[in-house]
N, C-alpha and C positions, 0 to 999 in steps of 0.2 A: 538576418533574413534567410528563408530558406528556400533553397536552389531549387526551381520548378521545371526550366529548360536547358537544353543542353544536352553532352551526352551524359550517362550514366555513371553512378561512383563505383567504380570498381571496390574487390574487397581487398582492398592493399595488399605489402607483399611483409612477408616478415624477410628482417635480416639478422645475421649472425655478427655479434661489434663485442671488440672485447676490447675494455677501457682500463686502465691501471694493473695491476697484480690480481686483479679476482676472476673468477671465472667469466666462457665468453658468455652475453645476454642474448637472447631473439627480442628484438626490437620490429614492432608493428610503421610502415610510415604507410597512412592511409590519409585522407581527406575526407574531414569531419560534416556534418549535414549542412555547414557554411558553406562551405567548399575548399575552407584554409587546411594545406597540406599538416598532417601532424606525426610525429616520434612518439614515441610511447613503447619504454622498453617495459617488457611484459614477464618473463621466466629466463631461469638458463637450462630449463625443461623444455625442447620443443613442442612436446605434446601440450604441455600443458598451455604453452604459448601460442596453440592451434586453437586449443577451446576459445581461449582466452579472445582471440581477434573473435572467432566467430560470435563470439557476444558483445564485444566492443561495434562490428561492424549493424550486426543485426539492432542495436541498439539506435545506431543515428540512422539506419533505414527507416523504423519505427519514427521518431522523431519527424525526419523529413514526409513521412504520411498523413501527419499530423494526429499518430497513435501515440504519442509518449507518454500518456496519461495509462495506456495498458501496463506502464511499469511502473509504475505508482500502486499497482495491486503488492505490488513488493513491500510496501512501506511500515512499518512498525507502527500498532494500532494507537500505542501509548504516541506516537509523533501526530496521527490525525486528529488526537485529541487537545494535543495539547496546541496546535493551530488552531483545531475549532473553537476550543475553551479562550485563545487570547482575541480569537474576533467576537465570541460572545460577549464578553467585559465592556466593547463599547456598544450592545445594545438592548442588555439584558441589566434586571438588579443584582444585586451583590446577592440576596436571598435564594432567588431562582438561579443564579451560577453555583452558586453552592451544591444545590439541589441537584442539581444536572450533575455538575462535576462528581459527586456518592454516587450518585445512580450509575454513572459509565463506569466511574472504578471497580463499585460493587459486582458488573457486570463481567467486565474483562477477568479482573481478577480471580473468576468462578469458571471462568469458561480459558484459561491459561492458552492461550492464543495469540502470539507473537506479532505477526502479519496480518493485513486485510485478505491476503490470498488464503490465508487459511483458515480463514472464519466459515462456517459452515453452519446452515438453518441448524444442523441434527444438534450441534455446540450449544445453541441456547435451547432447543427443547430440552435438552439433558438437567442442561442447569435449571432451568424452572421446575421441571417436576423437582428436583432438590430441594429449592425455594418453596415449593409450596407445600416439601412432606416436612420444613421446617416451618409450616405454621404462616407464611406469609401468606395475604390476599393475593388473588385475580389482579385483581385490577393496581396494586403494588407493584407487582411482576411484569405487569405489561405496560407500568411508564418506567419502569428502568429496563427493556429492553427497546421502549418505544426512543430512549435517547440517543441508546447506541446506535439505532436504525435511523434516525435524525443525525445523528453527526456522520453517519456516511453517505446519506443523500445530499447533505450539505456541500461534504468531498467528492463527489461527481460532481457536483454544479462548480464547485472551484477551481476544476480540473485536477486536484489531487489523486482520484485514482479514475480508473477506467467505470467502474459498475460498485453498485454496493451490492454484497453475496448475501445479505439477509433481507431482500427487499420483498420478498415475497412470504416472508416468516410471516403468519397471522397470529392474529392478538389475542387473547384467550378468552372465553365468553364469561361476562360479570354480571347476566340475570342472578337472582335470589337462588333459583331453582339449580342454576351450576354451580355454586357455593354452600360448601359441605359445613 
């Protein structure tokens, strides 16, 4: 359950603990977006152990806003797939998963894009003109980009990530007269 009233969560404090024969650690003790106290030894670099809370802390703010879906932009594309592709399985055919499943690959693959945060419209225009000086159709090109843009509109609705960044990529026109 997450903490609505009350006072406010401080950004904890870091401490300096040195345990056994190793050097000493900075250790975070803050209060997580529960509100249960928590340790979490972080560097035996201060600085580094400064970053470090500042993104551990920023992180259950977010949370407690009910924005933690903005760090799900974080997420590794191959991971939203691979969630979307096992919820597809109970409501699609074996045929049409198949088909989806080439199409996304074929896509990621082409446009080498690690993160949802880094997916970017200009990523698959680049790729398609590719695709299509390699002889594929219009209207090819725009159901296996139409999938990837499907399975990330799918991950907003799931709360997987915050937005999907190619939502606004339009489709490519498949009159007679735009086919060379």
């Amino acid at each position: 359950m997450l903490r609505t009233t009350g006072r406010a969560l401080g950004g904890g404090r870091l401490l300096k603990e040195k345990r056994g024969n190793g050097p000493p650690r900075w250790v975070l003790d803050y209060k997580g977006a529960d509100g249960v106290r928590r340790r979490q030894a972080l560097s035996i670099d201060r600085r580094v152990a400064e970053r470090m809370r500042i993104e551990i802390i920023s992180q259950r703010d977010l949370q407690m806003a009910g924005l933690a879906t903005v760090e799900g932009q974080s997420r590794l594309l191959s991971e939203v797939k691979a969630i979307y592709i096992a919820d597809m399985e109970t409501r699609v055919s074996p045929s049409h998963l198949r088909n989806v499943r080439a199409r996304i690959d074929r896509v990621l693959e082409g446009v080498r894009v690690q993160r949802v945060r880094d997916l970017l419209p200009h990523h698959l225009i680049e790729w398609r003109t590719k695709r299509i000086a390699a002889k594929a159709g219009h209207r090819t090109v725009n159901h296996e980009i139409l999938n990837v843009k499907s399975m990330l509109t799918w991950a907003v609705q799931a709360g997987l990530i915050h937005q999907n960044p190619i939502e606004s990529l339009k489709s490519l026109p498949v009159a007679k007269h735009h086919i060379k």
